[in-house]
Every structure is written in C-alpha cells, then in structure tokens.
GUSEDREN-863234 format. One record per residue (C-alpha): x, y, z; residue number from 1; residue in one letter. Coordinates in Angstrom, 1 decimal. Layout:
<atoms>
atom x=X | y=Y | z=Z | resi=NUM | resn=a;
...
</atoms>
This chain:
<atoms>
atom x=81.1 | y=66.1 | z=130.5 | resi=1 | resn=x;
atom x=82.4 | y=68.2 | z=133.4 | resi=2 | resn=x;
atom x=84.9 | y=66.0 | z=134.3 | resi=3 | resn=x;
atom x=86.0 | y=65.3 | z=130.7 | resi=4 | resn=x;
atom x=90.4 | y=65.5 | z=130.9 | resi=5 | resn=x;
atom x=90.2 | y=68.1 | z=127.6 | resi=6 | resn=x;
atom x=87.8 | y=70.7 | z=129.9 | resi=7 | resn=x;
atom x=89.6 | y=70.9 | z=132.9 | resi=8 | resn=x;
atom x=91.3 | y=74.2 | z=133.6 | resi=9 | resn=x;
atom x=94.9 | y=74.1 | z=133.7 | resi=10 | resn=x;
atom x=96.9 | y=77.1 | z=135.3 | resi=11 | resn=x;
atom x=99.1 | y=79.1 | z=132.7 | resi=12 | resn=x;
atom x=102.6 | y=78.6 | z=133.3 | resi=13 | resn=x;
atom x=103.9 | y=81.7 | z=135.3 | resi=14 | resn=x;
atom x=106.8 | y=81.3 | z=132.7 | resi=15 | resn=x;
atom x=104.7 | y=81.8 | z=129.7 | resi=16 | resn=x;
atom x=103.2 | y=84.8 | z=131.3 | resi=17 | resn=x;
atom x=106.4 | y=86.5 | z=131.5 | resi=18 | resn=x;
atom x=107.3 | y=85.6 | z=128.4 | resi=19 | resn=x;
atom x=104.5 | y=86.9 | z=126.5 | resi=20 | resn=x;
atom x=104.9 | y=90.4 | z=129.0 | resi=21 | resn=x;
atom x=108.5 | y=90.7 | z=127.5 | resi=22 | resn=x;
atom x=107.5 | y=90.0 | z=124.0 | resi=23 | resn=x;
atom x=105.1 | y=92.5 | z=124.6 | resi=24 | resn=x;
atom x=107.2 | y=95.1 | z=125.6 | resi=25 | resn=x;
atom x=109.9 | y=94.3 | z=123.4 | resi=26 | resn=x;
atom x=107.1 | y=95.3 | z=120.2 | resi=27 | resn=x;
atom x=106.3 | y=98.0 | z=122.0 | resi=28 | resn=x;
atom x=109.3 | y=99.4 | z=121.9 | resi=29 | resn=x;
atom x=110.4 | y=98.5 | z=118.7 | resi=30 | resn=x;
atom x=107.3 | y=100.6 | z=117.4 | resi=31 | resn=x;
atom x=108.2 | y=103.5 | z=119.4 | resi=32 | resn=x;
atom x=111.9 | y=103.1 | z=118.0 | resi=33 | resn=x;
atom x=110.5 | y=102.9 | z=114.3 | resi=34 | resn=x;
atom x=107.9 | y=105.6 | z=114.4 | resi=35 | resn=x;
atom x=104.8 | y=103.4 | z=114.4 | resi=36 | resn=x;
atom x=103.3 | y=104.2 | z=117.4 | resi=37 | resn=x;
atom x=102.5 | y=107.6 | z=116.2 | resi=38 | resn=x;
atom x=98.9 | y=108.5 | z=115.0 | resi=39 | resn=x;
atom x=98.7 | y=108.4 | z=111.0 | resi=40 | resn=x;
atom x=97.7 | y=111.7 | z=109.2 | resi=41 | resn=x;
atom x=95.0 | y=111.2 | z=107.0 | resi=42 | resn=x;
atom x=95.2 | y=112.2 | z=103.1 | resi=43 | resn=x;
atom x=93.0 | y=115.6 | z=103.9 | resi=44 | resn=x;
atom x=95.4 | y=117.0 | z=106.0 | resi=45 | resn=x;
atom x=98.7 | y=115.9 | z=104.7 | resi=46 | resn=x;
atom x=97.4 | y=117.7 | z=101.3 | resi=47 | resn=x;
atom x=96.6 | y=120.8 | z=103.1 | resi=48 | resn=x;
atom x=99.9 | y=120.7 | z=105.5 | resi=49 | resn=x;
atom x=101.7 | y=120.5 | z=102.1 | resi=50 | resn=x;
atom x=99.6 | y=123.2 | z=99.7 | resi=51 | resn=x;
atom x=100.2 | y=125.8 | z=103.2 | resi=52 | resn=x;
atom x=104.0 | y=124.8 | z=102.6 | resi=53 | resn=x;
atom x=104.1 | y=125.3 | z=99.3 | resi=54 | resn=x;
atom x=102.4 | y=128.5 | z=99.4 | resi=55 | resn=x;
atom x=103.2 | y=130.4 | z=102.4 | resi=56 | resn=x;
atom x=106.9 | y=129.6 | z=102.5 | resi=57 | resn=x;
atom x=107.0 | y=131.3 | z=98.9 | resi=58 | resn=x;
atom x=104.8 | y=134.4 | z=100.3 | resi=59 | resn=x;
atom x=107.0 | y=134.5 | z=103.4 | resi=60 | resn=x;
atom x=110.0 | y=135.3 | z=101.2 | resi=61 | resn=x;
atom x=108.3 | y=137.5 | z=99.1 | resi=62 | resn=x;
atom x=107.3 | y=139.4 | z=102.0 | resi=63 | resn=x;
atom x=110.4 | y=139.7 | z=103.8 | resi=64 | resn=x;
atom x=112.1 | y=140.4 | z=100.4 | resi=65 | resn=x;
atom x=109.6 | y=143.2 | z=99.9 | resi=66 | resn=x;
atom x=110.5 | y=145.2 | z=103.1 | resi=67 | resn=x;
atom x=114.3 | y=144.2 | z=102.3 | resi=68 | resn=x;
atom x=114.2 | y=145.8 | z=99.3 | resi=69 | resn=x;
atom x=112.5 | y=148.7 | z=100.3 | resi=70 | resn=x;
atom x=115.3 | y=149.1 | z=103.3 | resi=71 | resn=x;
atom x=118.6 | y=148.8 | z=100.8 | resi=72 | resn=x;
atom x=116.4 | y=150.2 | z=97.7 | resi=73 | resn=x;
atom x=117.5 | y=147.4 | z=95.5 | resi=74 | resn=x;
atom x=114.0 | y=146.1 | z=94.3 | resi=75 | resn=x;
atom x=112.8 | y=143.5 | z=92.7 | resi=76 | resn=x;
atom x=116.6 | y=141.3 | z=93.4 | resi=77 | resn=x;
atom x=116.3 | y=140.5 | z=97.1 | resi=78 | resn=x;
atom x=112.5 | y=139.7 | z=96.6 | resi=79 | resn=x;
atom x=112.8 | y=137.1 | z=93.5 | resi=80 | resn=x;
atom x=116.2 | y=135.4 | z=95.4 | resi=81 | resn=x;
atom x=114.3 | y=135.0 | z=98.9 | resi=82 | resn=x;
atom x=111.2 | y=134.0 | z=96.7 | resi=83 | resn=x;
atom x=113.3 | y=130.9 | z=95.1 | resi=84 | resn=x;
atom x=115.4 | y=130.3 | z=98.4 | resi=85 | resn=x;
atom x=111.9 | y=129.7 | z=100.1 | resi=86 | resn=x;
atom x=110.4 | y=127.9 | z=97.1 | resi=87 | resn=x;
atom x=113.5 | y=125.7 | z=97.3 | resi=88 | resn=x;
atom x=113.3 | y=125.1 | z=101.2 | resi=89 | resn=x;
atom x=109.0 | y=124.1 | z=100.9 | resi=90 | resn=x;
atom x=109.8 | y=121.4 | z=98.2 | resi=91 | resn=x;
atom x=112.7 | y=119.8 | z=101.1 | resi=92 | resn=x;
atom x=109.6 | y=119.7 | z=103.8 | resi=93 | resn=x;
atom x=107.8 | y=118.5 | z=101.4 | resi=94 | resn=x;
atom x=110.1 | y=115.5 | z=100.9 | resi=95 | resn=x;
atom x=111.0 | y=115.5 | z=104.6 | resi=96 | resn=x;
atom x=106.9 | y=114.8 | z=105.2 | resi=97 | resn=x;
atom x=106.6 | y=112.3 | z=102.8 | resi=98 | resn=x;
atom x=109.5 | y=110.4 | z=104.2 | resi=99 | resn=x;
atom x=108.4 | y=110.7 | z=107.9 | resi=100 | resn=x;
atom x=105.2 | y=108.1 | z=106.7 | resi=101 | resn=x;
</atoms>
C-alpha cells in the first residue's frame, strides 16, 4: 500500500508552476481590463441610485431655474427648459448605469 507506484508523491514541475502563475495573472488582468473585478450592485440599490437620478436631476433644474428666473424676471421659461435639459441628462445616466453592468 505505501509503496504502491500510483501513491507516491511526485514533485510538480517548477514549469507547470509558472505556468499556472502566468495564467493566473493573465485572468487577472483581463478582469481588471473588462470591468469584472469590480463589486456588483445589488437590485436595491441600483433602483434607488436610479429613482435619486431621476428625481433630483429634475428638482436640481427646477431649482436653479427658479432663482434664474427670479434674477432676469422671465418666469416660468428658464425653469421648464432647465427642468427638461435635466430630465433629458438623468435618462443618459440612467443608460450610462445600465451599460456599466
């Protein structure tokens, strides 16, 4: 039994080694170069990183339209442009999120 042929232990091949180290490392960085070795977002918080977006970028340019229009007395127009300009502007981070996955 111990000196059965099929249990003795045979030394790895220092060859094999550093081919399975390259290999290795050459996943490794083809994961950093793709994006993979980044942590996934889970659906809980990609749904609330995208209702913020879609809110607040709106309410940001209503804001800042609001005091706008107040400063050049031309309300509602620079309100309801910056409101659409931001709407338009969450919906492209909304597609430049779903395309980072």
């Amino acid at each position: 039994m111990a000196n059965d042929p099929e249990n003795v232990n045979v030394g790895e091949d220092p060859k094999l080694d550093s081919l399975e180290q390259r290999i290795a490392a050459a996943r490794q960085a083809e994961d950093h170069r793709l994006g993979r070795d980044k942590p996934q977002i889970d659906g809980r918080s990609r749904a609330m990183q995208i209702a913020s977006t879609m809110v607040g970028y709106p309410l940001g340019g209503i804001v800042i339209g609001w005091f706008l229009d107040g400063l050049f007395d031309t309300r509602p127009w620079i309100m309801i442009g910056l409101m659409f300009l931001a709407f338009f502007g969450a919906c492209l981070q909304v597609v430049r999120l779903n395309k980072a996955d």
